[in-house]
N, CA, C and O of each residue as an XYZ file, in Angstrom:
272
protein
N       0.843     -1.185      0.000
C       0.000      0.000      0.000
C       0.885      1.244      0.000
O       1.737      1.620      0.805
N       0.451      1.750     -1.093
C       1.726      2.963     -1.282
C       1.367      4.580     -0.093
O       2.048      5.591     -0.262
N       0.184      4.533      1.076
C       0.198      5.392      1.838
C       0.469      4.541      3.182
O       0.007      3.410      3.335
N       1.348      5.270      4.239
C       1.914      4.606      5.352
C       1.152      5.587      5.961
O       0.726      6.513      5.271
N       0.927      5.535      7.081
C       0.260      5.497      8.238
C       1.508      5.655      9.446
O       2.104      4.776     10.069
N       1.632      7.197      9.494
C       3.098      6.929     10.835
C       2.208      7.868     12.201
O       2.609      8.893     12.753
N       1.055      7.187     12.440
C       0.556      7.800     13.533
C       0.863      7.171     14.705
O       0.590      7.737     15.763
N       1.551      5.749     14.696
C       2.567      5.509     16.134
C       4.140      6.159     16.640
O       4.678      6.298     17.739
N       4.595      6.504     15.033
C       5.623      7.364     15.601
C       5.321      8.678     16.132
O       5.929      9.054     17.134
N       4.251      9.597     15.451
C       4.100     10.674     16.579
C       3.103     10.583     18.111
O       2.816     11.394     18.992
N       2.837      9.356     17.888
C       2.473      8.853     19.080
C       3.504      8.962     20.245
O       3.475      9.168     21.458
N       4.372      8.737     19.336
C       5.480      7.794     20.690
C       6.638      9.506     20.663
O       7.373      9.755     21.619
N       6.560     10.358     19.539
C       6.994     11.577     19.859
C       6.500     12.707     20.752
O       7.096     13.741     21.054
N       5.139     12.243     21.155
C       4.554     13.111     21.738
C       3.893     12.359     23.269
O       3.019     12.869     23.972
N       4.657     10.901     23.542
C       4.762     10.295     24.587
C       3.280     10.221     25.316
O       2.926     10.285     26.493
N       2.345     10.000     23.641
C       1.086      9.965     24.301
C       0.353      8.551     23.782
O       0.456      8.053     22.661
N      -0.427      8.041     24.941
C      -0.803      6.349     24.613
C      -2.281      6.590     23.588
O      -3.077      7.466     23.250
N      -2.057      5.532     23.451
C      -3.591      4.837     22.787
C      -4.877      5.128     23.207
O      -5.899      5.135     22.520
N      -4.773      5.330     24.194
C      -5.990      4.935     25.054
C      -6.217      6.621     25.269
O      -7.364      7.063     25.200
N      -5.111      7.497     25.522
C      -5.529      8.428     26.086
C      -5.485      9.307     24.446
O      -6.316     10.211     24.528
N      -5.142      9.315     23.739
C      -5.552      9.596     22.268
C      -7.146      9.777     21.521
O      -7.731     10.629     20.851
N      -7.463      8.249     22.160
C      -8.785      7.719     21.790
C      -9.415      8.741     22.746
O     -10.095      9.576     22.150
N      -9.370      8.867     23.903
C     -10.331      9.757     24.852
C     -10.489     11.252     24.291
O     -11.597     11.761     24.461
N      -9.282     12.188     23.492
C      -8.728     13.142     23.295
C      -9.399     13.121     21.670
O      -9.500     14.272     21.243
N      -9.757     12.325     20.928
C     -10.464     12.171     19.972
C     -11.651     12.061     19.314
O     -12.079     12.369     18.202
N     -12.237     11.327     20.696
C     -13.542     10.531     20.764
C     -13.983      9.552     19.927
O     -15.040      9.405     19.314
N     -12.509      8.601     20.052
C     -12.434      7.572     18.580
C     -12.080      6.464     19.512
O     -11.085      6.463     20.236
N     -13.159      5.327     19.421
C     -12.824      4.308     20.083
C     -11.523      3.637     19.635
O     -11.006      3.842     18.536
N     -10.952      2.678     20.739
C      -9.584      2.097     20.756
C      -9.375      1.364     19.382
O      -8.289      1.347     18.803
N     -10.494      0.772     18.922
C     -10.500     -0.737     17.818
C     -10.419      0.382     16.806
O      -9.502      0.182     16.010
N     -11.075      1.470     16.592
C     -10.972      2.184     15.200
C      -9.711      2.836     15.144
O      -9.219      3.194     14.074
N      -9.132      3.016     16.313
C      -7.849      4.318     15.942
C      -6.654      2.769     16.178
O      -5.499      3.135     15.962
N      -6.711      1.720     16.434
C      -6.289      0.539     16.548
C      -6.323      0.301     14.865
O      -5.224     -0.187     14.602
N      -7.059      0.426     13.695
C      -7.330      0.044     12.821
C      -6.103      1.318     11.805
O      -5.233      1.325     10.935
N      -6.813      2.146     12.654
C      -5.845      3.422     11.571
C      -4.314      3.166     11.968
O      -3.526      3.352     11.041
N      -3.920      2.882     12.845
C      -2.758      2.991     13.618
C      -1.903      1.862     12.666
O      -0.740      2.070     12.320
N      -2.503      0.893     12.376
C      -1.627     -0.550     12.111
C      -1.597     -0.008     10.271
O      -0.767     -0.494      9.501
N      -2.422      0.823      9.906
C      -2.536      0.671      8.643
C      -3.813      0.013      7.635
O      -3.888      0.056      6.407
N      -4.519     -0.441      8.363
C      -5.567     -1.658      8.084
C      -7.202     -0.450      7.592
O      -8.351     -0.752      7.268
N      -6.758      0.410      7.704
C      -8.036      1.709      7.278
C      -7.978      1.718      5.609
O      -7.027      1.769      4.829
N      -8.943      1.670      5.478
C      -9.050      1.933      3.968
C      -9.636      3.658      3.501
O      -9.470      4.205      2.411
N     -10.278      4.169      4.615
C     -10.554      5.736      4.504
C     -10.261      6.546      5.956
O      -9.894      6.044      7.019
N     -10.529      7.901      5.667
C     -10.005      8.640      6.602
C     -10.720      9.458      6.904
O     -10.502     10.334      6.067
N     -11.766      9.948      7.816
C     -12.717     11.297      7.388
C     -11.572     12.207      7.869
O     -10.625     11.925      8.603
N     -11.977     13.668      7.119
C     -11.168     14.756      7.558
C     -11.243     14.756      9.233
O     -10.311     14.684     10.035
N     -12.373     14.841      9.423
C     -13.102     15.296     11.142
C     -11.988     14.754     11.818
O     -11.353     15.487     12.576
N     -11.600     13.364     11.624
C     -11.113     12.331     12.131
C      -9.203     12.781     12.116
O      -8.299     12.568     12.924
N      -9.252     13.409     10.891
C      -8.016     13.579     10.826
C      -7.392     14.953     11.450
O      -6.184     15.080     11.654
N      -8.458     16.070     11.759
C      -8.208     16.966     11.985
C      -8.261     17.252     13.525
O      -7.689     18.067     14.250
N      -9.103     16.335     13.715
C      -8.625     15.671     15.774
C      -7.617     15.195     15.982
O      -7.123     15.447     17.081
N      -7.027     14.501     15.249
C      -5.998     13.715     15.764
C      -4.889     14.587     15.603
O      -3.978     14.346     16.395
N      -4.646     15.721     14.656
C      -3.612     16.547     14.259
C      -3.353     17.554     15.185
O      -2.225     17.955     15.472
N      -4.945     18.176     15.894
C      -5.178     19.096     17.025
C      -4.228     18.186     18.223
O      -3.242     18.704     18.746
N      -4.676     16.790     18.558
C      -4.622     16.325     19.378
C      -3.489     16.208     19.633
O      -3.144     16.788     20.662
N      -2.426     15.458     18.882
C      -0.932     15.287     18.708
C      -0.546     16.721     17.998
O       0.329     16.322     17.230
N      -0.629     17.909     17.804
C      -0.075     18.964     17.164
C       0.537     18.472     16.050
O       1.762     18.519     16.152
N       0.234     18.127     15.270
C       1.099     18.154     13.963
C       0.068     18.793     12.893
O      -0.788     19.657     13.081
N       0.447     18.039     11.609
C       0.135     18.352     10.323
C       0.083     16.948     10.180
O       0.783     16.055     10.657
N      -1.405     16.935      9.031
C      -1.820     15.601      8.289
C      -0.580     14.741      7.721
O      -0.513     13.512      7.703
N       0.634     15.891      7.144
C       1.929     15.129      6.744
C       2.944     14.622      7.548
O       3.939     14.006      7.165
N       2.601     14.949      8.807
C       3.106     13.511      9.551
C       2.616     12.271     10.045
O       3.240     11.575     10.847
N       2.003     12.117      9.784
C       0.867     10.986      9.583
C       1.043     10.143      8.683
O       1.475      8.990      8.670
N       0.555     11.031      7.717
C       0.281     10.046      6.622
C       1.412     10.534      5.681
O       1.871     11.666      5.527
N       1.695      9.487      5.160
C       2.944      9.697      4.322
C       2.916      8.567      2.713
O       2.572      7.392      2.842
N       3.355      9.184      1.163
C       2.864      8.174      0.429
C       4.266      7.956     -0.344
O       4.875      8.846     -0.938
N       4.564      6.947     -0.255
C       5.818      5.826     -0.843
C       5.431      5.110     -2.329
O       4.627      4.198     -2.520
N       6.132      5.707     -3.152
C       5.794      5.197     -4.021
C       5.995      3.190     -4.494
O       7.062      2.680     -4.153
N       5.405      2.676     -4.907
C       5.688      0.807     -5.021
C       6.990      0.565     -5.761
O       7.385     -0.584     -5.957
């Protein structure tokens, strides 16, 4: 899959867990569990624009696209 999914590394840059992400989101564990591994096939903005608030970044650290 040529888009990676690096929302455990700014996870782990911003020394914040899973669990308390999900609370900070209002995205249960199994769905942000789903985005996290890569296993998402879509993304709503809403979704993406919490998580960017949440961890301070930009959508481009996140998501990132590698060509095959």
């Amino acid at each position: 899959m040529p888009i990676i999914v690096n929302l455990d590394v700014m996870m782990a840059r911003r020394k914040m867990s899973l669990n308390e992400l999900s609370e900070k989101v209002n995205i249960t564990l199994a769905n942000l569990s789903i985005l996290k591994t890569g296993k998402a096939k879509a993304v709503r903005f809403s979704t993406l624009e919490a998580i960017c608030e949440a961890l301070d970044c930009q959508p481009g650290d996140i998501l990132e696209y590698v060509e095959d």
